[in-house]
C-alpha positions as a Markdown table, in Angstrom:
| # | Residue | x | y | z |
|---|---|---|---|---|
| 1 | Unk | -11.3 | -19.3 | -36.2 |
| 2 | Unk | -8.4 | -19.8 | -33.9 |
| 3 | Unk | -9.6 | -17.1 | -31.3 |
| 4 | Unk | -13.0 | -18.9 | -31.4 |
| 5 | Unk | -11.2 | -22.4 | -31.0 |
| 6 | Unk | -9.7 | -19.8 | -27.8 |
| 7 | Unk | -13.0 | -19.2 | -26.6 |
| 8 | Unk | -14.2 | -22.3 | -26.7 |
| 9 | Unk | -11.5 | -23.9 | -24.7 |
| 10 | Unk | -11.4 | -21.4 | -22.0 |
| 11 | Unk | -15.4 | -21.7 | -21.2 |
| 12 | Unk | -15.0 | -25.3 | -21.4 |
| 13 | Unk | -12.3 | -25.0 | -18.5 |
| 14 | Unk | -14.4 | -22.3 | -16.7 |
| 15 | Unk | -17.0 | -25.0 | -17.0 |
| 16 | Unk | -15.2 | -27.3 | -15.3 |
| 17 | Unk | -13.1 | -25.4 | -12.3 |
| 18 | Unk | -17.2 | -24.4 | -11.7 |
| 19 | Unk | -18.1 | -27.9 | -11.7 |
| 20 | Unk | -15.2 | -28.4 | -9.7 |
| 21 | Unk | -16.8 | -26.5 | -6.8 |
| 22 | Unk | -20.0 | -28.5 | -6.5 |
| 23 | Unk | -18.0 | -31.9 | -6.9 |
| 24 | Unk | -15.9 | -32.7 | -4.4 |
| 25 | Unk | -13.9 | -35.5 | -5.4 |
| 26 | Unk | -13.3 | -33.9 | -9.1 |
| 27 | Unk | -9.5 | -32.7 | -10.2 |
| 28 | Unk | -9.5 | -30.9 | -12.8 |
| 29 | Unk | -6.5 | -32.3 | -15.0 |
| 30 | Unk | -6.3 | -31.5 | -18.3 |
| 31 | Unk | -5.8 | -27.3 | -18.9 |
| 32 | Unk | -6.4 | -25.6 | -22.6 |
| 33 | Unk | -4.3 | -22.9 | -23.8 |
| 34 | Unk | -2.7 | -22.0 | -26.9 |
| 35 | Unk | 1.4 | -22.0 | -26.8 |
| 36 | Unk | 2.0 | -18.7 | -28.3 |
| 37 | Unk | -0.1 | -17.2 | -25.8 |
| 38 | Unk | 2.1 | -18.1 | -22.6 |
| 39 | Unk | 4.4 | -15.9 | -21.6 |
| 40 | Unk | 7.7 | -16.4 | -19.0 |
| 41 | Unk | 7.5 | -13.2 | -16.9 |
| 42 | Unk | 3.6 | -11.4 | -16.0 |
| 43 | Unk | 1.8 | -11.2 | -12.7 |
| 44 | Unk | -1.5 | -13.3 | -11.5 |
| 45 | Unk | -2.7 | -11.6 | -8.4 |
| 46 | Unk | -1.5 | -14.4 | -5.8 |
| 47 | Unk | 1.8 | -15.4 | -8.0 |
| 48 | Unk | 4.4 | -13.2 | -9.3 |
| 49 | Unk | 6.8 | -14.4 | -12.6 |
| 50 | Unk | 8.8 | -11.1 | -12.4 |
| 51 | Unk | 12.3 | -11.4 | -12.4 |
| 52 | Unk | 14.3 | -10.5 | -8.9 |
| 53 | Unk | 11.0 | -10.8 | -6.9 |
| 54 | Unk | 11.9 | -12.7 | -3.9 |
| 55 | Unk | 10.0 | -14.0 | -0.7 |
| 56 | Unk | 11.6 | -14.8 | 2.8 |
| 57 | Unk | 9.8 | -17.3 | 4.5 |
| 58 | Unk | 10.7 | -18.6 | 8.5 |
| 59 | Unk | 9.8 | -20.6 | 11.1 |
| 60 | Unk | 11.5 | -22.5 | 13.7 |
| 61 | Unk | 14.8 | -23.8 | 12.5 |
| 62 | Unk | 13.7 | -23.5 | 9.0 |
| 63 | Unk | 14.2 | -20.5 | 6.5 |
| 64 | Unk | 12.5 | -20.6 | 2.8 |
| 65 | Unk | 13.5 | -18.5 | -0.2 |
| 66 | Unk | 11.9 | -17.9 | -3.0 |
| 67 | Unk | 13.5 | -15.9 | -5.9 |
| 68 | Unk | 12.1 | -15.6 | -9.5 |
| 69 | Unk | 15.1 | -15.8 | -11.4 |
| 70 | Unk | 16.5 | -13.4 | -14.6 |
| 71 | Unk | 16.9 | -16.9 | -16.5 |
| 72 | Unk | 14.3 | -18.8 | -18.5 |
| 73 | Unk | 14.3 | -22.6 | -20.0 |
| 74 | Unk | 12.6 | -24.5 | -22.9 |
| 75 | Unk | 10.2 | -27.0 | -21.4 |
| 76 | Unk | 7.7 | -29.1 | -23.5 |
| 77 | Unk | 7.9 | -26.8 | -26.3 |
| 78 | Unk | 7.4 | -23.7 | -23.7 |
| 79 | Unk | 9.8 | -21.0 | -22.8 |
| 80 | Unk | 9.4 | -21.2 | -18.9 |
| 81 | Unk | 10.8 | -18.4 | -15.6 |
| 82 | Unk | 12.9 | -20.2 | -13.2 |
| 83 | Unk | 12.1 | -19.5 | -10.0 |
| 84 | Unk | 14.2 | -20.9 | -7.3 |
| 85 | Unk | 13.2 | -21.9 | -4.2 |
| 86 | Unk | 16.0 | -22.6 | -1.1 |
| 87 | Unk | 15.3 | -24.3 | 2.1 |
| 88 | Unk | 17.7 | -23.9 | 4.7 |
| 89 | Unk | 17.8 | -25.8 | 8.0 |
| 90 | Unk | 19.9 | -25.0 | 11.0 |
| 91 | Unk | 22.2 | -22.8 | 8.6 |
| 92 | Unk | 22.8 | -25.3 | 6.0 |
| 93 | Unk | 21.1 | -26.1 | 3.1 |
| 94 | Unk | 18.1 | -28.9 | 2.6 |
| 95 | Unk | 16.7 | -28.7 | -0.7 |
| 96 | Unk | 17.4 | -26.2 | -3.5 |
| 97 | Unk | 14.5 | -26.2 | -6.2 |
| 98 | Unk | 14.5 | -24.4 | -9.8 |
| 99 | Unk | 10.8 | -24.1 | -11.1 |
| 100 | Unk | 9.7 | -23.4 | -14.1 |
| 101 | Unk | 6.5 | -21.9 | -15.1 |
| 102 | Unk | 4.4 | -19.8 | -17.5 |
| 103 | Unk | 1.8 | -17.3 | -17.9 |
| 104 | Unk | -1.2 | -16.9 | -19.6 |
| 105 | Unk | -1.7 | -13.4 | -21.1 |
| 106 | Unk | -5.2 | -13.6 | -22.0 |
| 107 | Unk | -6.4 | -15.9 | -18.4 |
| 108 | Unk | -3.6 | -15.2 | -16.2 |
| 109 | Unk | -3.7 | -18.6 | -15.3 |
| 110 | Unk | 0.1 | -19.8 | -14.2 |
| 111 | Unk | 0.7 | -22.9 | -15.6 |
| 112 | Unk | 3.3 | -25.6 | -14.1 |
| 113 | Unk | 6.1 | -27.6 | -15.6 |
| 114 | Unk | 8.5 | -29.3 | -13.5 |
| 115 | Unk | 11.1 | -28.8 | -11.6 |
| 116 | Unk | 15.3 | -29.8 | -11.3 |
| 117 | Unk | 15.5 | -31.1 | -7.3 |
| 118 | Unk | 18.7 | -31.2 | -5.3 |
| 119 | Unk | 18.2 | -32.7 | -1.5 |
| 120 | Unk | 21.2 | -32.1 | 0.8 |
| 121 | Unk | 23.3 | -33.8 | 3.6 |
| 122 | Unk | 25.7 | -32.6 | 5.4 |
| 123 | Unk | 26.4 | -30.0 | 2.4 |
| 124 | Unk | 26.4 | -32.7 | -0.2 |
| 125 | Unk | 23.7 | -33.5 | -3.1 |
| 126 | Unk | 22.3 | -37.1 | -1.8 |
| 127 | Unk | 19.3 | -37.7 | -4.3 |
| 128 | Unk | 17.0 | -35.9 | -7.0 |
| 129 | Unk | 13.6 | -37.2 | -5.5 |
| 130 | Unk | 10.2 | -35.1 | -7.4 |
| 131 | Unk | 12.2 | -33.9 | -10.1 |
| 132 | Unk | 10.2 | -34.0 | -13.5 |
| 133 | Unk | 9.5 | -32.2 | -16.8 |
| 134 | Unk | 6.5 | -32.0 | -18.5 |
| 135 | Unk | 6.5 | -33.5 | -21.8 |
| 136 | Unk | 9.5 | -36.4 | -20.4 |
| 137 | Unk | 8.2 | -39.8 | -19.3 |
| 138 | Unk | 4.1 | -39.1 | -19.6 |
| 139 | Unk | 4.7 | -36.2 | -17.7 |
| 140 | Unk | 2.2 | -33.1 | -18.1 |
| 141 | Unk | 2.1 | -29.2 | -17.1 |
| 142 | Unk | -0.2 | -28.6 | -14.4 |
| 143 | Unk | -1.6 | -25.4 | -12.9 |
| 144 | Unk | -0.2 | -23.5 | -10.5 |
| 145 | Unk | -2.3 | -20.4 | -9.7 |
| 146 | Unk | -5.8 | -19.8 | -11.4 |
| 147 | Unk | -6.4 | -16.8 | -12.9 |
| 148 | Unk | -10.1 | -16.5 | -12.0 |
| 149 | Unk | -10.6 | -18.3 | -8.7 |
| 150 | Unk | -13.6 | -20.3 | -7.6 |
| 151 | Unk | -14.2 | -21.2 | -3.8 |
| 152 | Unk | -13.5 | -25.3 | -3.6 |
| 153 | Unk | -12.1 | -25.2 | -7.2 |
| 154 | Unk | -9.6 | -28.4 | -7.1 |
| 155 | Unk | -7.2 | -28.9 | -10.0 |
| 156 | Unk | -3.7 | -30.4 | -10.6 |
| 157 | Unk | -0.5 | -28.4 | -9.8 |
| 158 | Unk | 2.0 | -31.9 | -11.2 |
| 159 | Unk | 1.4 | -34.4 | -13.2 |
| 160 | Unk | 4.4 | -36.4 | -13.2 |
| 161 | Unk | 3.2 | -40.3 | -12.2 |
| 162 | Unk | 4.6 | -41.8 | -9.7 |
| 163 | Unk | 6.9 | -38.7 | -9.0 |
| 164 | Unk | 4.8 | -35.6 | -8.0 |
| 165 | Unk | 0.8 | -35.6 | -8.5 |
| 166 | Unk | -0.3 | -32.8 | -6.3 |
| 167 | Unk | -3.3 | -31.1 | -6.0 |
| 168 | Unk | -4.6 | -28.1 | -4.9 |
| 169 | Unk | -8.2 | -27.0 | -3.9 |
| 170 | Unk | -8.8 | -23.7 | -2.9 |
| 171 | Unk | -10.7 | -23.5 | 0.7 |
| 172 | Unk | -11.1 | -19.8 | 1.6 |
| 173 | Unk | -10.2 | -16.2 | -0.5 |
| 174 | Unk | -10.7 | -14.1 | 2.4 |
| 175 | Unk | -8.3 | -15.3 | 5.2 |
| 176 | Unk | -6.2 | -12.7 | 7.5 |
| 177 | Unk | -2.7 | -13.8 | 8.1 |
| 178 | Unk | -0.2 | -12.2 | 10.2 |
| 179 | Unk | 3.4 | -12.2 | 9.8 |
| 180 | Unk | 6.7 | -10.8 | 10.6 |
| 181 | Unk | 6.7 | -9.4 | 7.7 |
| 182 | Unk | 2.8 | -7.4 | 8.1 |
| 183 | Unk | -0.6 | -9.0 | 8.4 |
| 184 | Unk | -1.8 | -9.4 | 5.1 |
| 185 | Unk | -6.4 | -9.7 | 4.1 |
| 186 | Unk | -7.8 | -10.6 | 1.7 |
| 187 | Unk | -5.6 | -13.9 | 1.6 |
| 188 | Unk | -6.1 | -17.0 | -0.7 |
| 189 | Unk | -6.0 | -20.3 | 1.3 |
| 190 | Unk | -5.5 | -23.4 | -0.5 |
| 191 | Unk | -5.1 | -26.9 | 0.6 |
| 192 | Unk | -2.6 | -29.5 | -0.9 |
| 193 | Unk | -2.7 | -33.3 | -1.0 |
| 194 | Unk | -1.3 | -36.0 | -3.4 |
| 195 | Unk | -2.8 | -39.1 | -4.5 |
| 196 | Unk | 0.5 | -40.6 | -3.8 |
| 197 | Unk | 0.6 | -39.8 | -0.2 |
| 198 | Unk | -3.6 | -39.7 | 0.9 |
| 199 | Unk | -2.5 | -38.9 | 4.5 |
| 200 | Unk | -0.3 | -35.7 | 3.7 |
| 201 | Unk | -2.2 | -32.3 | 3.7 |
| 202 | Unk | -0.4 | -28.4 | 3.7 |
| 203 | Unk | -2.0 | -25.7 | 3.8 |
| 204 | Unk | -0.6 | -22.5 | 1.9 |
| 205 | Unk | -1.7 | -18.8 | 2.1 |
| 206 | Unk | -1.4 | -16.0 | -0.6 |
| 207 | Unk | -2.0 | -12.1 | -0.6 |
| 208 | Unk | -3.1 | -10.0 | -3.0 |
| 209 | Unk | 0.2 | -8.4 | -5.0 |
| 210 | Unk | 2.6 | -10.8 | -2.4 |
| 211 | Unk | 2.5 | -14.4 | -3.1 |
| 212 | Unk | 2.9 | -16.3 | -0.3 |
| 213 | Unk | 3.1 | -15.4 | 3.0 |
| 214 | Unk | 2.3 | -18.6 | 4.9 |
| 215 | Unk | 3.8 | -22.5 | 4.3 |
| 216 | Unk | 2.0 | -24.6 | 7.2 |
| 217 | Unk | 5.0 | -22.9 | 10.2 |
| 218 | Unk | 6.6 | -20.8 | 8.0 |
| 219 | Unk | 5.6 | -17.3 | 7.9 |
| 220 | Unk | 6.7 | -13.9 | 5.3 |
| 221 | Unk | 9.5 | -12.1 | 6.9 |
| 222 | Unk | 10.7 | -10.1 | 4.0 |
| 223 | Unk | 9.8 | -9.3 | 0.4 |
| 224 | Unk | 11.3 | -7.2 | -2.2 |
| 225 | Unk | 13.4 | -6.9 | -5.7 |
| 226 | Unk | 16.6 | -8.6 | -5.7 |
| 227 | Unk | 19.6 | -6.0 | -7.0 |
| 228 | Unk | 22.2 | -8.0 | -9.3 |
């Protein structure tokens, strides 16, 4: 009965990341899964949970790293990977980041569940601003990366109110992006805005097997497996 309950509540999303495509202003919100199927370390073709995979990300005055990390933490009921992320401006650091998410085995869908936020000055912690958890103060888990993608699919990567409520909608899966680091095909383009900002818009980029190699300026120049 329970893998039929399964069934049922993956179609229904299917459904609705379809339905997603013809609508424009739908956002898909709410994501089914069962908990003992989510796992802290796997690989969706656009976003790898494996730990010491790291991405180096540059442009300008600006450098990005992103490192999925050996630990793991308890969100919501959830055991979660914690992947760091680093931004570094003019040599010191801006914002450090520690993300936690979780895998679908049977979907691959990558689910999200907050984040801990530090914002620097002058090499000193000034403020915590977009930190949340799911499950703390009506905050939910939102998605990530999809495991089966639709072209214009939009969905919910945060749902943490008047915190972090951005979105995703995915705008092209067959971009070309070239980088430092090699030029990449096949690439997943998605846009990002926030209800709580209308006027802001990103655009990210994702290869097959990589992640990301593109954040609006910043652009992949190196990739690999960290060695402890």
């Amino acid at each position: 009965m329970r893998g039929f309950l399964w069934l049922v509540s993956v179609v229904a999303f299917g459904v609705l990341l379809l339905g997603a495509c013809a609508k424009s202003d739908a956002w898909i919100a709410a994501f089914p899964f069962v908990k003992d199927e989510l796992v802290s370390t796997g690989r969706n073709p656009y976003f790898i949970l494996e730990p010491g995979h790291y991405l180096v990300l540059e442009g300008g005055d600006t450098q990005l790293r992103i490192t999925v990390l050996s630990e793991t933490k308890m969100v919501d009921g959830v055991e979660t990977r914690v992947v760091e992320e680093r931004e570094i401006k003019n040599g010191k650091p801006a914002e450090i980041s520690r993300n936690f998410f979780a895998m679908s085995k049977r979907t691959n869908d990558v689910f999200y569940f907050g984040e801990d936020v530090d914002f620097y000055q002058d090499d000193q912690v000034v403020n915590h601003e977009g930190a949340w958890l799911a499950g703390v103060n009506d905050a939910k888990f939102g998605l990530i990366m999809p495991g089966q993608l639709a072209l214009n699919a939009a969905y919910y990567q945060e749902r943490a109110p008047n915190i972090s409520m951005d979105r995703a909608r995915v705008v092209s899966m067959s971009e070309e992006i070239e980088t430092p680091a090699g030029k990449f095909t096949d690439c997943l383009k998605v846009e990002e805005t926030t209800p709580l900002k209308p006027e802001s818009q990103e655009f990210k980029y994702y290869a097959p097997g990589i992640g990301m190699v593109q954040d609006g300026a910043l652009k992949l120049v190196e990739m690999g497996i960290a060695v402890k």
